[in-house]
BALOVEX-129094 format. One record per residue: residue in three letters; x, y, z of N, C-alpha, C, O in turn. Coordinates in steps of 0.1 Angstrom, whole numbers, plus 2048, in hexadecimal, padded with zeros to 3 digits. Example, Ala and Ser with C-alpha at 12.3 -4.5 7.8 and 13.67 -1.06 7.14 Angstrom:
# residues 2
ala8847C784E87B7D384E8847DF84E88E7DF855 ser8807EA8478897F584788180084F88680B850 
This chain:
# residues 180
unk1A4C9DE5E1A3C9EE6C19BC93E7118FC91E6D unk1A1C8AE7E199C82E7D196C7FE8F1A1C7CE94 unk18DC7FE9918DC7BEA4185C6CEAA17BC68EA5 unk18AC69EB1182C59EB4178C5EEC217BC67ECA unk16DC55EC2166C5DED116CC4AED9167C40ED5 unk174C4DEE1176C46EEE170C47EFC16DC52F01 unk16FC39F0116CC3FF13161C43F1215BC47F08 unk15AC41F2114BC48F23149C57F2E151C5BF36 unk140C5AF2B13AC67F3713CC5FF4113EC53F41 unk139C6AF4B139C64F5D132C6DF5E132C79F5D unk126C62F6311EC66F6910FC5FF6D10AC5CF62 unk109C5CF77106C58F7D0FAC5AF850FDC5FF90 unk0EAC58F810E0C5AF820DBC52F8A0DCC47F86 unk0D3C55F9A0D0C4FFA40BEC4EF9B0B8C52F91 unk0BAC43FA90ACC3FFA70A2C4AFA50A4C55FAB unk098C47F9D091C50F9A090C5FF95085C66F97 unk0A1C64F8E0A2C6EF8B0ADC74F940B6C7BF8F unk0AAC71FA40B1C78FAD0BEC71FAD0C1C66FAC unk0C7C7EFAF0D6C79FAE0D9C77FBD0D2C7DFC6 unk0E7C6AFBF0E8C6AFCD0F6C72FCF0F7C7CFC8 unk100C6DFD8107C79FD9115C72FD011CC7AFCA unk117C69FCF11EC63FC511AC67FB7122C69FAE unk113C69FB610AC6FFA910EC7AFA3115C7CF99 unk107C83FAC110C8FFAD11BC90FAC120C93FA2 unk120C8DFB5132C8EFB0135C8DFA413BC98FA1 unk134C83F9A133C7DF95131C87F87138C88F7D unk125C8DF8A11FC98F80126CA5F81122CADF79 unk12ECA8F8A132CB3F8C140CB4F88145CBFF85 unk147CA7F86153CA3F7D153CA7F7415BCAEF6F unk144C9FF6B13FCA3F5E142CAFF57146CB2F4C unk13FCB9F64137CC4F5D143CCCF5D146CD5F54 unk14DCC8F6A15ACD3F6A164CCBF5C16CCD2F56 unk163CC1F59168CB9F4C160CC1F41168CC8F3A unk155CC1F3E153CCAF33154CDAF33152CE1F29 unk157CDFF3D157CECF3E162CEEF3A164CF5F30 unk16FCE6F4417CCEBF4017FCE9F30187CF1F2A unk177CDCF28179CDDF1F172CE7F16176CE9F0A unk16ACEBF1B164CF9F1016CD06F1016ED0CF06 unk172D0AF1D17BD10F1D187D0EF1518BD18F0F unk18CD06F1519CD03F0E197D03F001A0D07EF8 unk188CFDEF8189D02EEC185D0EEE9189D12EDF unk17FD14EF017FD27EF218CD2CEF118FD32EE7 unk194D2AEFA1A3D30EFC1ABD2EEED1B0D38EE6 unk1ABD20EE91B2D22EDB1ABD25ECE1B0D27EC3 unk19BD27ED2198D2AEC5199D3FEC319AD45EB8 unk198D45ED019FD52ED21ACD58ECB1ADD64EC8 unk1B5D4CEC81C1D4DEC51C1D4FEB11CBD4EEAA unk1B3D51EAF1B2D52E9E1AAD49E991A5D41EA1 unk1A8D49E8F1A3D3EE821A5D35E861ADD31E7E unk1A4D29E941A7D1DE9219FD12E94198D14E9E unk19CD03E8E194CFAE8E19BCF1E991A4CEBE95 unk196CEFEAA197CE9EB118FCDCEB6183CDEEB6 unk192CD0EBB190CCCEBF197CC5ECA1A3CC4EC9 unk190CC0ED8197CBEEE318FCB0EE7182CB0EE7 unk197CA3EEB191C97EED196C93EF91A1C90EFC unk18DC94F0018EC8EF1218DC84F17183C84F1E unk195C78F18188C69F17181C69F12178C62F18 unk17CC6EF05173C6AEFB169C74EFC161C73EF2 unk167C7EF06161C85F05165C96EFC16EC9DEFF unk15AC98EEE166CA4EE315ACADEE514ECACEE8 unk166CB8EE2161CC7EE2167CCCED4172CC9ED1 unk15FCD2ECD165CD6EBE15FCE1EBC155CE5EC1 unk167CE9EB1163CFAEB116DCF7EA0178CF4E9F unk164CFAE9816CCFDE8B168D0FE8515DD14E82 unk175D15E84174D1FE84175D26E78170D31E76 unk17ED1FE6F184D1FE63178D19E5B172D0EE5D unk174D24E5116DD20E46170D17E3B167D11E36 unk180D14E36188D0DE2E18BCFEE33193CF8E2C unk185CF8E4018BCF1E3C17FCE8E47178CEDE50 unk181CD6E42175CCBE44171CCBE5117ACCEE59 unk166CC9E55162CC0E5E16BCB5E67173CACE63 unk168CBBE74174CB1E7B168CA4E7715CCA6E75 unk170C92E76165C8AE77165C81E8616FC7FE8C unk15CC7EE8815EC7BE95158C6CE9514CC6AE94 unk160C63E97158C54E98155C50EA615AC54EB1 unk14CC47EA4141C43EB414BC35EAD14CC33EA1 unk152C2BEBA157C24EBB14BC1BEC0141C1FEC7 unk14EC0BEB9141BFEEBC14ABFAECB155BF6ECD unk13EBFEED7140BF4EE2146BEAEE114EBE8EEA unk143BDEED6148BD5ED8153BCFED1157BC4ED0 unk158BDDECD164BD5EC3169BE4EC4165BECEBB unk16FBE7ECB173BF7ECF182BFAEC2189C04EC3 unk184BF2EBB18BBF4EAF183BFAEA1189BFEE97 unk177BF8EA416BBFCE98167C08E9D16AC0EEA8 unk15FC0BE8E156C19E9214CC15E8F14CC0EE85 unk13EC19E96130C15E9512CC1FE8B124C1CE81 unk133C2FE8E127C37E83137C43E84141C41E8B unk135C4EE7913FC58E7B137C62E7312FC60E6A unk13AC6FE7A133C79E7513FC8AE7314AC8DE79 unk138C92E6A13CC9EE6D139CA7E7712DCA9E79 unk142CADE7E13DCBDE8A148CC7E87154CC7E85 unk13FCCCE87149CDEE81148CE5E91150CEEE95 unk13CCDFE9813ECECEA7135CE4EAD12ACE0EA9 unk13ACE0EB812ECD7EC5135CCCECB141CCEECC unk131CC4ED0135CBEEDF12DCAFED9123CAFED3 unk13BC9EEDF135C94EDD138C8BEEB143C87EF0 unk12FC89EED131C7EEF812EC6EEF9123C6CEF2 unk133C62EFE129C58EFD12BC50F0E135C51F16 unk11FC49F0F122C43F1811EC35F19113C33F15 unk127C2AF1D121C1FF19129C15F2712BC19F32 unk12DC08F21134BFDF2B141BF8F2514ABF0F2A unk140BFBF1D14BBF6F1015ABFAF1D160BF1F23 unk15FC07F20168C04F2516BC05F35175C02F3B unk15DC09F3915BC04F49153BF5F50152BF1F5C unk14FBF0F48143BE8F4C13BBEEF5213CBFAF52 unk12CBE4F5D120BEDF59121BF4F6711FBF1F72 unk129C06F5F12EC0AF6B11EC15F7011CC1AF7B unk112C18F6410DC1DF650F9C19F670F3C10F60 unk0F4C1FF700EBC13F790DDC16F740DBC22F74 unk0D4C11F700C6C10F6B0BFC14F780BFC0BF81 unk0BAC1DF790B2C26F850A8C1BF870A7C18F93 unk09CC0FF7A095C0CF83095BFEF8808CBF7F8D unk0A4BFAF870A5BE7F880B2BEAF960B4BE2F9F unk0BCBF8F950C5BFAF9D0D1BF0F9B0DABEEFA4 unk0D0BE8F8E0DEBE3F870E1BE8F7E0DBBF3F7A unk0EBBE3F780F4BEBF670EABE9F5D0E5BDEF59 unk0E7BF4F5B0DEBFBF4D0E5BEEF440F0BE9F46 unk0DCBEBF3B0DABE0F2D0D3BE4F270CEBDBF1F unk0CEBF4F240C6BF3F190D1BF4F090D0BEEEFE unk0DABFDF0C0E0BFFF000F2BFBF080F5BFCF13 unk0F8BF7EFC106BF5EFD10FC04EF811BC05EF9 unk10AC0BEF610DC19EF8105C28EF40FEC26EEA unk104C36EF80FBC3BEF6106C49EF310DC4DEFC unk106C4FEE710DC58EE4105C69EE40F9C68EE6 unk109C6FEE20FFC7CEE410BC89EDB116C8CEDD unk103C8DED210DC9AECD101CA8ED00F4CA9ECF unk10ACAEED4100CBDED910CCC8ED7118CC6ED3 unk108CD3ED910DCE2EDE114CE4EE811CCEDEE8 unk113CDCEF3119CDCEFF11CCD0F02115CC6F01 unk12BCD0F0812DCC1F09128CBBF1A125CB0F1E unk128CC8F22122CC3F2F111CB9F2A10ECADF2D unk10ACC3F23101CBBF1F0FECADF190F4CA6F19 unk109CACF1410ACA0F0710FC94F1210AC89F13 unk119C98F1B11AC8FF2510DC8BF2C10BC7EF2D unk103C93F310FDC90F3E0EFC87F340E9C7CF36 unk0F0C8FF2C0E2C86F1D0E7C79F190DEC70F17 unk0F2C76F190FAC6CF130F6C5CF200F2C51F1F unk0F9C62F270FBC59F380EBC58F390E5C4FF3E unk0E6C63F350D4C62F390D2C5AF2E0C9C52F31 unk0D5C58F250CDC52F150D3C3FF1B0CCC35F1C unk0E2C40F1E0E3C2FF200D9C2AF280D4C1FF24 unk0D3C30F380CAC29F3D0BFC2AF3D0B8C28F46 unk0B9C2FF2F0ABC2FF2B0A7C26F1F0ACC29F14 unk09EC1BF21098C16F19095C1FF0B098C1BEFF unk08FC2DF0F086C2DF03095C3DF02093C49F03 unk09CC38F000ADC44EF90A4C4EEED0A0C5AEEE unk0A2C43EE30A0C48ED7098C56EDA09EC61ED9 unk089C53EDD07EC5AEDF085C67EE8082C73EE5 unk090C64EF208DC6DEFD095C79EF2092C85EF0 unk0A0C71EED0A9C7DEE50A8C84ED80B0C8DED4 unk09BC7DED2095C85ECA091C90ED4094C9AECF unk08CC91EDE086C9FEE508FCA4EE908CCA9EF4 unk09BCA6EE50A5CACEEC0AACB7EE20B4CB3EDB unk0A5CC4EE00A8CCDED40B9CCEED30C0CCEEDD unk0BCCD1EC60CACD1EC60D2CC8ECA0DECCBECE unk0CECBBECA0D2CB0ECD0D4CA4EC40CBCA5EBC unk0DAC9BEC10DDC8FEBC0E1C83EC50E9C84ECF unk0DBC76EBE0E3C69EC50E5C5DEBE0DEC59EB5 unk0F1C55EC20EEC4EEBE0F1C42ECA0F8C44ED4 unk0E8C31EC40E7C2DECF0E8C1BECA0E1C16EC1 unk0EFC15ED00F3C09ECF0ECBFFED80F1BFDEE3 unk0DFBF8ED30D8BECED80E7BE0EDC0F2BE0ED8 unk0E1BD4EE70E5BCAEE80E4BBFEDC0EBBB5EDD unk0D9BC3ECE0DCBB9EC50E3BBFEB80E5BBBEAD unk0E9BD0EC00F5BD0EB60E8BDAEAB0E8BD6E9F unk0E0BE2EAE0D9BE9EA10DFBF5EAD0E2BF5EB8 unk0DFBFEEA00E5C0BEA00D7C18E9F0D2C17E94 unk0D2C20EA70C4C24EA60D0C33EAA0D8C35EB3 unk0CCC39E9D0CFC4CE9E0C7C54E9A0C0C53E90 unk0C7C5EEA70BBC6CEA40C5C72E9F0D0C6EEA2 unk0C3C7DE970C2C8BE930D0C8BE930D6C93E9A unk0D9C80E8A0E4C80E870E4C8BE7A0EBC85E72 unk0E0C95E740E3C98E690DECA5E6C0D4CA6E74 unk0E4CB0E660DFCBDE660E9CC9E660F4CC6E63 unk0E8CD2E680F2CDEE660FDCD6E700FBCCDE79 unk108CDCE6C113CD6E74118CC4E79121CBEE7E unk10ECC2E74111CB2E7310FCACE68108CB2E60 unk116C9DE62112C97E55116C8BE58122C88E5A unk108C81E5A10FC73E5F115C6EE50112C71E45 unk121C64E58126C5BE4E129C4FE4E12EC49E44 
């Protein structure tokens, strides 16, 4: 079983934390986008034993229900060569998002310069919830210090693609995940 993570979150972080109203919007997409998709993998996993996954523009929701059988794998596609995979891992149950420029350009804005974020060429996030994994994901690309913030993010993982192309991952490894 095999899924590719395509496409970025939407969403959109105004100056200094405060969202504007574009922002919002913006986030509220997000969230009715992860919701509907937590429902729809609720609805068919109801229907019995079954190992779902559901991919939205790149944004996945996964629920393995079935004891017999693998790990969906889920590859983080290289921004710059969107035919590669930078990293691929196992998820048996949780939510992956990334957000980057690779297929919007710099659609997403650095709060303290108010141009296109340059710290990372893309910022992926695996969590429990995919609304979350989106809004951490979009928060981790316009922060300098990603790594640090998402180590503090319990129940969380990331992974995060510098401009000279190094690959820096938190807490890729553990129950329900197995980087590869």
């Amino acid at each position: 079983m095999h899924a590719h993570l395509l496409g970025d979150a939407a969403c959109v972080a105004g100056d200094h934390g405060h969202l504007d109203a574009h922002a919002v919007q913006r986030l509220d997409g997000l969230r009715r986008l992860g919701t509907h998709l937590v429902l729809l993998v609720e609805r068919v996993a109801h229907l019995g034993a079954h190992d779902v996954l559901v991919n939205a523009g790149g944004d996945i929701a996964a629920r393995c229900a079935r004891t017999d059988t693998p790990d969906w794998t889920i590859g983080i596609e290289d921004p710059r060569d969107r035919s590669r995979m930078l990293r691929a891992f196992g998820l048996r149950i949780g939510a992956v998002a990334t957000s980057g420029s690779a297929a919007r350009g710099g659609h997403l804005i650095d709060p303290a310069t108010g141009g296109p974020a340059t710290w990372w060429l893309s910022a992926t996030v695996i969590g429990p919830e995919l609304t979350w994994a989106g809004v951490y994901a979009t928060a981790a690309f316009v922060k300098p210090d990603a790594p640090a913030w998402l180590t503090s993010l319990e129940g969380h993982a990331g992974l995060l693609l510098d401009p000279a192309g190094v690959v820096t991952g938190t807490g890729l490894t553990g129950p329900g995940r197995t980087l590869r």
